[in-house]
Each structure stands twice: as structure tokens, then as C-alpha cells.
LUMMARVEX-118545 format. One line per field, with one value per residue (C-alpha): x, y, z. Coordinates in steps of 0.2 Angstrom, whole numbers. Layout:
REM LUMMARVEX-118545
u	c(X, ...)
v	c(Y, ...)
w	c(Z, ...)
This chain:
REM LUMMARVEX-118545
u	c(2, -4, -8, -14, -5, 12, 19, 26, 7, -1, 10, 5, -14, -21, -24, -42, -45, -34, -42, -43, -30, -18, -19, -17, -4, 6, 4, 10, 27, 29, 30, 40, 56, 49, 65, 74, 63, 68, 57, 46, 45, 38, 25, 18, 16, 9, -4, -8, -10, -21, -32, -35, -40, -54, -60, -63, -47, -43, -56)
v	c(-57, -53, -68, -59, -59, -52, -38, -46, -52, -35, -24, -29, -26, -7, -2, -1, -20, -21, -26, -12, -26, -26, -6, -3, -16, -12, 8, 5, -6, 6, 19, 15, 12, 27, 36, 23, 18, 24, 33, 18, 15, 31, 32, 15, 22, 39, 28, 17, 33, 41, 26, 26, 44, 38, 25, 35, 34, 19, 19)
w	c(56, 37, 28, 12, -3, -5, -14, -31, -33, -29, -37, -54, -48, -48, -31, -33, -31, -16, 0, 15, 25, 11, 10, 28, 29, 13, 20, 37, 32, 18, 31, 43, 28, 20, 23, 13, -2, -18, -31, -36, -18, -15, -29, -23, -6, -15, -22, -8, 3, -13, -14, 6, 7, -10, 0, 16, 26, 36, 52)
């Protein structure tokens, strides 16, 4: 279960200073709803999937 902090707090952080947990969690909810987010929906998942992809992928 994610015990990190939640969306309304991280949203106002860049995604740099995210941890990897929150990047993988955050990617993989954002995901599955992909289909139904709307366009700032998809431009945070965008990001989180751009900062992955700089930090290495997720291994």
C-alpha cells in the first residue's frame, strides 16, 4: 500500500524531487485511468513518464 505523500502535495513539487516510489506509483494508477484523464491529466502523466525515462527507467 503507498504510504507516501498524495497527490495534492506532490503536484505542486517538480517532478525531479519526487521519489522513484511515488514515480512508479503515481505512473502506474495514472495509467490504468489513462483513457479517462483529461488534458492536465495527461501532461502530468507525460512528465512522470519523462522524468522516469531521465532517471533510468524504472528497474
Amino acid at each position: 500500500m503507498y504510504t507516501r505523500r498524495d497527490m495534492s502535495a506532490l503536484i505542486m513539487e517538480e517532478k525531479s524531487s519526487w521519489s522513484k516510489g511515488e514515480l512508479q506509483y503515481y505512473h502506474n494508477a495514472l495509467s490504468q485511468i489513462a483513457p479517462y484523464l483529461n488534458e492536465e491529466g495527461t501532461t502530468i502523466l507525460r512528465e512522470i513518464n519523462k522524468e522516469i525515462i531521465e532517471r533510468g527507467g524504472i528497474h
